[in-house]
VOGU-3710 file (C-alpha; in Angstrom, 3 decimals, decimal comma):
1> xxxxxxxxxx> 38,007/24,552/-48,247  41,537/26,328/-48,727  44,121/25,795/-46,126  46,247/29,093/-45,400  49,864/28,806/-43,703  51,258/31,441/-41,537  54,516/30,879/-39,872  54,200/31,821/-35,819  57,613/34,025/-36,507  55,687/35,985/-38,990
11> xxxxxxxxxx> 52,315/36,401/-36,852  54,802/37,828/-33,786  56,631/39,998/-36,302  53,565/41,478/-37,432  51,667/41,531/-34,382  49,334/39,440/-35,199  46,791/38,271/-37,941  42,790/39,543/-38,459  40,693/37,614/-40,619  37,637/39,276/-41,595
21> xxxxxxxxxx> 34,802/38,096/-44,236  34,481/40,156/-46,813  31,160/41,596/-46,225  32,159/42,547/-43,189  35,661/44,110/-44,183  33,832/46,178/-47,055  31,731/47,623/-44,171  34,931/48,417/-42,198  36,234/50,087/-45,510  33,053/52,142/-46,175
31> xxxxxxxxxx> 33,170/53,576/-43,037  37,054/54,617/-42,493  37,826/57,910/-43,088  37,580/59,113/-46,695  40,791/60,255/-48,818  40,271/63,730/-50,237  42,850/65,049/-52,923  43,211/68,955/-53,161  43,672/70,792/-56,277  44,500/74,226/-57,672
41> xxxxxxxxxx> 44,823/76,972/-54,878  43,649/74,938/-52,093  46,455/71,867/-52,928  49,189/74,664/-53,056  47,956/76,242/-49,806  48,043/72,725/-48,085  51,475/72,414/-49,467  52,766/75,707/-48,133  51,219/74,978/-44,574  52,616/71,935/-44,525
51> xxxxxxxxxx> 56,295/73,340/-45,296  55,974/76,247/-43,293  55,397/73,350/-40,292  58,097/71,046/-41,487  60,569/74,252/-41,350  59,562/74,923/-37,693  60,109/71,444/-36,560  63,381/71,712/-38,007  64,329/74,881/-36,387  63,007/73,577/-33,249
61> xxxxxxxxxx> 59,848/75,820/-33,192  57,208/73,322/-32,233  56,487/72,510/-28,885  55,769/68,980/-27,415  52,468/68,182/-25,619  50,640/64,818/-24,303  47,287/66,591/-25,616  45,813/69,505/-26,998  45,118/71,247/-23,696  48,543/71,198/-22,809
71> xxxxxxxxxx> 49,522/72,361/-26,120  47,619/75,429/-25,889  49,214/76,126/-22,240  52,374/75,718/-23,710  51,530/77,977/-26,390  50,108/80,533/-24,208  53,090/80,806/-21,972  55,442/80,860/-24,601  53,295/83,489/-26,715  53,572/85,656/-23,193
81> xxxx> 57,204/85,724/-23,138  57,430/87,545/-26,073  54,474/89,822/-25,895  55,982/91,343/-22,449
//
């Protein structure tokens, strides 16, 4: 048997240490969500959603909300401002 050494500082610093076998952490990785990678059209429309979103956080656009039911009443009242 292998003896591991973790310094306590380190364990705090990370916030603590999981040790999984690794059946079991294979399981855990089959199941996370999977990566997709866009190409072609649907990459560059990702791309251009994503900037047009960074550009209105920047300009102060966005709105903050604690979930998405407050987001849309947020929305909804701001929307009304300007459609009046």
């Amino acid at each position: 048997m292998n003896t591991i050494t973790v310094s306590k500082s380190r364990i705090a610093k990370e916030e603590g240490v999981v040790i999984l076998p690794v059946k079991k952490y294979e399981e855990l990785v089959a199941r996370a969500v999977p990566t997709y990678y866009l190409t072609g059209k649907r990459a560059e429309e990702a791309d251009a959603l994503v900037n047009e979103g960074i550009r209105e956080y920047r300009s102060g656009k966005t709105i903050k909300a604690s979930s998405i039911r407050e987001a849309l009443r947020i929305y909804g009242k701001n929307r009304a401002r300007y459609i009046s």
